[in-house]
C-alpha positions in Angstrom: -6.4 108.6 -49.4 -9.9 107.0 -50.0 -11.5 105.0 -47.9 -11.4 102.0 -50.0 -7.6 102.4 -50.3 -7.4 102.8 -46.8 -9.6 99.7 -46.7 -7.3 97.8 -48.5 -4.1 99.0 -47.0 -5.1 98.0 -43.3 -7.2 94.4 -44.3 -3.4 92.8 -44.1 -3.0 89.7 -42.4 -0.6 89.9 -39.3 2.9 90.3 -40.3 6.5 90.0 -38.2 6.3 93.9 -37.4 2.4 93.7 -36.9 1.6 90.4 -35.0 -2.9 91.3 -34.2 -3.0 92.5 -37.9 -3.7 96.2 -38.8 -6.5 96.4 -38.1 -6.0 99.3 -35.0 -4.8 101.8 -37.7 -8.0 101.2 -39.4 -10.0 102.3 -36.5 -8.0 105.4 -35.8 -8.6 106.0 -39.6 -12.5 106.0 -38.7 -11.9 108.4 -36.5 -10.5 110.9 -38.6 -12.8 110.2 -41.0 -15.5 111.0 -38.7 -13.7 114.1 -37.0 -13.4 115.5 -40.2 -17.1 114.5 -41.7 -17.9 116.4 -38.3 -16.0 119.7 -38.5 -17.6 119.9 -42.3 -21.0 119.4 -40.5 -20.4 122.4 -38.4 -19.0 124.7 -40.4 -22.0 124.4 -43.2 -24.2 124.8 -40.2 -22.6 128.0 -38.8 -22.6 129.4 -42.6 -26.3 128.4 -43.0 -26.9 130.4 -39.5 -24.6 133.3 -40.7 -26.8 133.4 -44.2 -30.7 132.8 -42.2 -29.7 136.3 -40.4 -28.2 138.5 -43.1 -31.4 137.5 -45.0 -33.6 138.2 -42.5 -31.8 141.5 -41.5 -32.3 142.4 -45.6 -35.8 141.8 -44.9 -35.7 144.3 -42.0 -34.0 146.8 -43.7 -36.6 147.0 -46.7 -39.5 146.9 -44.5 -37.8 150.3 -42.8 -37.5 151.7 -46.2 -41.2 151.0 -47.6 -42.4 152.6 -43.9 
């Protein structure tokens, strides 16, 4: 689901089964949202890591062979 459609979905007015609205599913939404947003964050930072030290072990191993 997008985040509009969620959007939509929990900006209800209070029903009989939901008296305070929906608005608590909208929050725990948000937090999905970010744990998700965060786990991406990570894992294109570990990759970026992982790809700084294969280059610079390339760079190593031509300067050995030009030596």
């Amino acid at each position: 689901m997008t985040v509009t459609q969620v959007d939509k979905l929990f900006s209800r007015k209070p029903d009989k089964d939901h008296p305070f609205g929906h608005e608590r599913l909208e929050s725990i939404t948000s937090i999905i949202l970010a744990m998700s947003l965060g786990a991406t964050a990570l894992i294109l930072g570990y990759q970026g890591i992982l790809a700084i030290i294969d280059f610079l072990n390339y760079i190593c191993l031509i300067k050995k062979n030009l030596f």
